[in-house]
C-alpha positions as a Markdown table, in Angstrom:
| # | Residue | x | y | z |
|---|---|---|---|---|
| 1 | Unk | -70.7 | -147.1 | 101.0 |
| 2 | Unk | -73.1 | -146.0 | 103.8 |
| 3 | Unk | -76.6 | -147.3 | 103.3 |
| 4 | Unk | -79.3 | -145.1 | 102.7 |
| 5 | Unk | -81.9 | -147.1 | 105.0 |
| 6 | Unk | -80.3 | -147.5 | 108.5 |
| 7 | Unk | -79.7 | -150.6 | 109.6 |
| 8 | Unk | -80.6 | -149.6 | 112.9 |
| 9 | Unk | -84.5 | -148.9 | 112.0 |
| 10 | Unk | -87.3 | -151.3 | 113.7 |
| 11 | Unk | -89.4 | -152.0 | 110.8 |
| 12 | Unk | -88.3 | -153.7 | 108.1 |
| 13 | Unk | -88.9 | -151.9 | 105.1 |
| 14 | Unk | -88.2 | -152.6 | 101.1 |
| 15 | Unk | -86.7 | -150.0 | 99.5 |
| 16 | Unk | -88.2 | -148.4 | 96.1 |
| 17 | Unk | -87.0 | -146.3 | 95.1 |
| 18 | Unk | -84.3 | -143.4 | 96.4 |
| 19 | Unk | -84.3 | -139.5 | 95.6 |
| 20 | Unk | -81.4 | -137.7 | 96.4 |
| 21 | Unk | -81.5 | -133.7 | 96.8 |
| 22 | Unk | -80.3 | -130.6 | 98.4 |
| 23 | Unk | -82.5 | -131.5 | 101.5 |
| 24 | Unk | -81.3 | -134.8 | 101.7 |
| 25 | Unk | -82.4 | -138.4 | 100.7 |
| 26 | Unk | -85.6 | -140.0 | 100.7 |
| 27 | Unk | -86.7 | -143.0 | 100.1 |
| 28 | Unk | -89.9 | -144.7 | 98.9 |
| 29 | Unk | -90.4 | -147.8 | 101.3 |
| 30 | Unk | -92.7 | -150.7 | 102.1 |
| 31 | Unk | -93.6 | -152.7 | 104.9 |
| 32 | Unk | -96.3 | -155.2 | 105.7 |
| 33 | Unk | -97.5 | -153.1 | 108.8 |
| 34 | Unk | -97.1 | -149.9 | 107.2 |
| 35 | Unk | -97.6 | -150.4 | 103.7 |
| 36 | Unk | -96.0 | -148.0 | 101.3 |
| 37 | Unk | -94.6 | -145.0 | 102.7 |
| 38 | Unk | -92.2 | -141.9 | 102.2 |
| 39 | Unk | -88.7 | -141.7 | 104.9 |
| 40 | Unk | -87.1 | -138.8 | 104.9 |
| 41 | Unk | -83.6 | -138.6 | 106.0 |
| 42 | Unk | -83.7 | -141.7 | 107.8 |
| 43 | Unk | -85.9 | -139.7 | 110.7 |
| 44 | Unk | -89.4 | -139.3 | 109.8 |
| 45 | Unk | -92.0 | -141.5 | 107.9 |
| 46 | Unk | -94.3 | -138.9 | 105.6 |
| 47 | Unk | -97.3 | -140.9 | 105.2 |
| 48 | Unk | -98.0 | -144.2 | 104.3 |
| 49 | Unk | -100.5 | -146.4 | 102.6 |
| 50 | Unk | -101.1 | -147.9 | 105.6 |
| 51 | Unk | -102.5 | -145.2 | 107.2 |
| 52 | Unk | -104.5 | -144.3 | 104.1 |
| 53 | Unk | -107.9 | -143.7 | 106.0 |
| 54 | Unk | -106.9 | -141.5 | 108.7 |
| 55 | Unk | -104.5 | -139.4 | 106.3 |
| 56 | Unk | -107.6 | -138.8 | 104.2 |
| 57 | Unk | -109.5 | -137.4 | 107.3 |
| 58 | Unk | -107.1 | -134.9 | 107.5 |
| 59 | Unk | -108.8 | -133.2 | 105.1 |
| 60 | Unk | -112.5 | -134.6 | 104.5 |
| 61 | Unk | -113.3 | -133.2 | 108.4 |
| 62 | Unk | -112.5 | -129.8 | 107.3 |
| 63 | Unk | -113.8 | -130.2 | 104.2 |
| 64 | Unk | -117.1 | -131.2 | 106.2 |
| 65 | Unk | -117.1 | -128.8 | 108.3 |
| 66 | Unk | -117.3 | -126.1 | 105.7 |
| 67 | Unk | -120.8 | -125.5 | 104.2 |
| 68 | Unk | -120.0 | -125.5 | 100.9 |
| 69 | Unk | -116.6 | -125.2 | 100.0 |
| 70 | Unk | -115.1 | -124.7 | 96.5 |
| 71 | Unk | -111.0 | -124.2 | 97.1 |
| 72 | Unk | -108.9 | -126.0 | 99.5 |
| 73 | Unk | -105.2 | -125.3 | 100.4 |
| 74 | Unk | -103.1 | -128.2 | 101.8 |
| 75 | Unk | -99.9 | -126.9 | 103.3 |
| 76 | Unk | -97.3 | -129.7 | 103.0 |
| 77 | Unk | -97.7 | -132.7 | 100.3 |
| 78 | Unk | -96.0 | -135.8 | 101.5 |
| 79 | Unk | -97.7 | -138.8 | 99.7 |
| 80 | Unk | -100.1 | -136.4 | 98.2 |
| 81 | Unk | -103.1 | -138.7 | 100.3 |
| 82 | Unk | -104.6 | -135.9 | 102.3 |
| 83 | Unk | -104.8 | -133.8 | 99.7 |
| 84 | Unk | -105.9 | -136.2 | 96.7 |
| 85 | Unk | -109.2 | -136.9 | 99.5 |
| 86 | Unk | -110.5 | -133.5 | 98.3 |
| 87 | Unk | -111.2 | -135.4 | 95.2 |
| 88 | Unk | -113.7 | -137.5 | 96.8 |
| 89 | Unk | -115.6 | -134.5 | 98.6 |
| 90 | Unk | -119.1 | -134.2 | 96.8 |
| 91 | Unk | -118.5 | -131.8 | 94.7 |
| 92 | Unk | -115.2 | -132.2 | 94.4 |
| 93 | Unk | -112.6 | -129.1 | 95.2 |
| 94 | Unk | -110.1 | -127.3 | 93.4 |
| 95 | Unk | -107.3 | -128.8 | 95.7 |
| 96 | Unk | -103.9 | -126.5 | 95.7 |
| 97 | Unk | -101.1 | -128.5 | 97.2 |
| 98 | Unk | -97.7 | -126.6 | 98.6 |
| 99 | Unk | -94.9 | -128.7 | 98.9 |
| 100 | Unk | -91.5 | -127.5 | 100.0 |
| 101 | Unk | -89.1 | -130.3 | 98.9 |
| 102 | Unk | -88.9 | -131.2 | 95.1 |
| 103 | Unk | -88.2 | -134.4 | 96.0 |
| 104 | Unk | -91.5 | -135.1 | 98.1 |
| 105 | Unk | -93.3 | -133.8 | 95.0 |
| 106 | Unk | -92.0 | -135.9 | 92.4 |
| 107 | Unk | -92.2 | -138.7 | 94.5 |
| 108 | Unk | -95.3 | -138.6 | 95.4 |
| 109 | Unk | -96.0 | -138.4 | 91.6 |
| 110 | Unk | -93.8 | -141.1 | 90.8 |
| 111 | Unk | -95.1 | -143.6 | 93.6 |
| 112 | Unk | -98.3 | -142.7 | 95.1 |
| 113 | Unk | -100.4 | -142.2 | 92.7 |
| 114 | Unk | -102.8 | -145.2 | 93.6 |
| 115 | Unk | -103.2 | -143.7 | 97.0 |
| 116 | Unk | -103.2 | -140.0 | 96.2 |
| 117 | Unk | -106.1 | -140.4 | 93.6 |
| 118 | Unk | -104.0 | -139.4 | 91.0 |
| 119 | Unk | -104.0 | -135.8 | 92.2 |
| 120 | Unk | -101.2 | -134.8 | 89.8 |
| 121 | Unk | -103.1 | -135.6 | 86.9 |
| 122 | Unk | -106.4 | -133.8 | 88.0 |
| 123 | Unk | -107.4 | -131.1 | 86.3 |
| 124 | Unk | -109.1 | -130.0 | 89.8 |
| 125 | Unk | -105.5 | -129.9 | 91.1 |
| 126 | Unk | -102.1 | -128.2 | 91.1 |
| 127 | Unk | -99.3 | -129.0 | 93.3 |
| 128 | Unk | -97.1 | -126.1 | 93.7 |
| 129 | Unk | -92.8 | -126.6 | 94.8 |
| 130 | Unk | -92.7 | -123.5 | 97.4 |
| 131 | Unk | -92.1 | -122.9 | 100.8 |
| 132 | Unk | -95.9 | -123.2 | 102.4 |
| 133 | Unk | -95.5 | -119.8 | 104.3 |
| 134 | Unk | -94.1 | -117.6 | 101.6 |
| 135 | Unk | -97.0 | -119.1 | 99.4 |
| 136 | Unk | -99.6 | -118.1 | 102.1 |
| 137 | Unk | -98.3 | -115.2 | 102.5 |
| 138 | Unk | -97.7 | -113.7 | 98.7 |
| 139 | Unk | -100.7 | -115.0 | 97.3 |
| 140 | Unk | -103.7 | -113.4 | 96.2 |
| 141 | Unk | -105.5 | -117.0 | 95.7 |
| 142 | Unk | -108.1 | -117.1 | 98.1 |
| 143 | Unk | -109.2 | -120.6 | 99.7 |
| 144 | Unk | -112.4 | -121.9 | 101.6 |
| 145 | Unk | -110.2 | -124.3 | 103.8 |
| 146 | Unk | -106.4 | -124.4 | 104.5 |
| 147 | Unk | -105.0 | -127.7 | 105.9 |
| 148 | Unk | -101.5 | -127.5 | 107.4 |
| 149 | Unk | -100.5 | -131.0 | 106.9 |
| 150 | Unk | -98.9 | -132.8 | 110.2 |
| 151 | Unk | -95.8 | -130.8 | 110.4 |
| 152 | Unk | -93.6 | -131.1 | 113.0 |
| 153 | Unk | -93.1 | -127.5 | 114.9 |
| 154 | Unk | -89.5 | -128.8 | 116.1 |
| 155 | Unk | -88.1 | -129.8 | 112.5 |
| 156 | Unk | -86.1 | -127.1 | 110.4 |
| 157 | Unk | -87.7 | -124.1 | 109.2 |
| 158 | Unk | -90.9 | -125.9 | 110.1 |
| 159 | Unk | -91.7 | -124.0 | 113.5 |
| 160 | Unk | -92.7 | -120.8 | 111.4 |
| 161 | Unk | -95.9 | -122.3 | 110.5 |
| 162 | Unk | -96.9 | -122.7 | 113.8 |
| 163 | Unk | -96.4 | -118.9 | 114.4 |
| 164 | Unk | -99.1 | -115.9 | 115.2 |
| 165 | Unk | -97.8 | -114.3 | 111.6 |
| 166 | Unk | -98.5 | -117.8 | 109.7 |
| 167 | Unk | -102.1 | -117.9 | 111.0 |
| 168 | Unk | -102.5 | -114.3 | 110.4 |
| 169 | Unk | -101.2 | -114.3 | 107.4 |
| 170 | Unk | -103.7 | -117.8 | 106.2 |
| 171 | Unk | -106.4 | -115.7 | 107.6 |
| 172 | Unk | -105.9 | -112.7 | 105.2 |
């Protein structure tokens, strides 16, 4: 009988839709100052609509600052916004999108497609369910650009991708 959305939160948000999971609940919300959005466990807000432009710049100011790149790696999914920008970079890159909870991933299929530029229906794209650093480090894909996408170094299991093996390991 506990809500899901604490009653305790500032903003008044609209709820969704609600994914439940081994690493917890989240919940699609809305707001009129922060437009559609992901919050995870009542403690963080993974990206919203509202925010669309500077998510996108996450990854078009890499993508700029690479001469020519072909293959770009985005390290954490939320909405799928950052990474569905790639799609707008002239030409366009393969975009390979790591995502370590199953629920982010299907609900930023489910609910952001508008925002994400449909990324999980490009055939430019792949969104892959893994744990970012185990990917990084296993693979024998190699990528013009990685983007590690806003993750907090304090949250759970997140510090070891702000680690000398991590960027080591990326840089291989």
């Amino acid at each position: 009988t506990l809500p899901y959305l604490s009653p305790r939160t500032t903003v008044k948000y609209e709820v969704h839709a609600t994914e439940f999971g081994r690493d917890g609940v989240l919940l699609v919300v809305e707001s009129d100052a922060r437009g559609q959005g992901m919050l995870y466990n009542n403690q963080y807000l993974l990206g919203s609509s509202g925010s669309l432009r500077d998510e996108r710049r996450q990854v078009l100011l890499p993508l700029l600052l690479h001469p020519q790149p072909e293959a770009l790696c985005c390290i954490g999914l939320a909405t799928g916004i950052s990474a569905g920008a790639a799609l707008d970079h002239t030409p366009p890159c393969h975009v390979t999108a790591i995502e370590i909870s199953p629920l982010v991933a299907r609900a930023a299929s489910l609910h952001f497609g508008a925002f994400n530029r449909n990324l999980f229906e490009s055939s430019l794209a792949r969104v892959i369910v893994e744990d970012g650093r185990t990917y990084v480090a296993a693979t024998s894909d190699q990528f013009d650009v990685i983007v590690g996408d806003l993750y907090r170094p304090h949250g759970a299991g997140e510090g070891r991708l702000s680690t000398v093996e991590h960027f080591s390991a990326v840089w291989r």
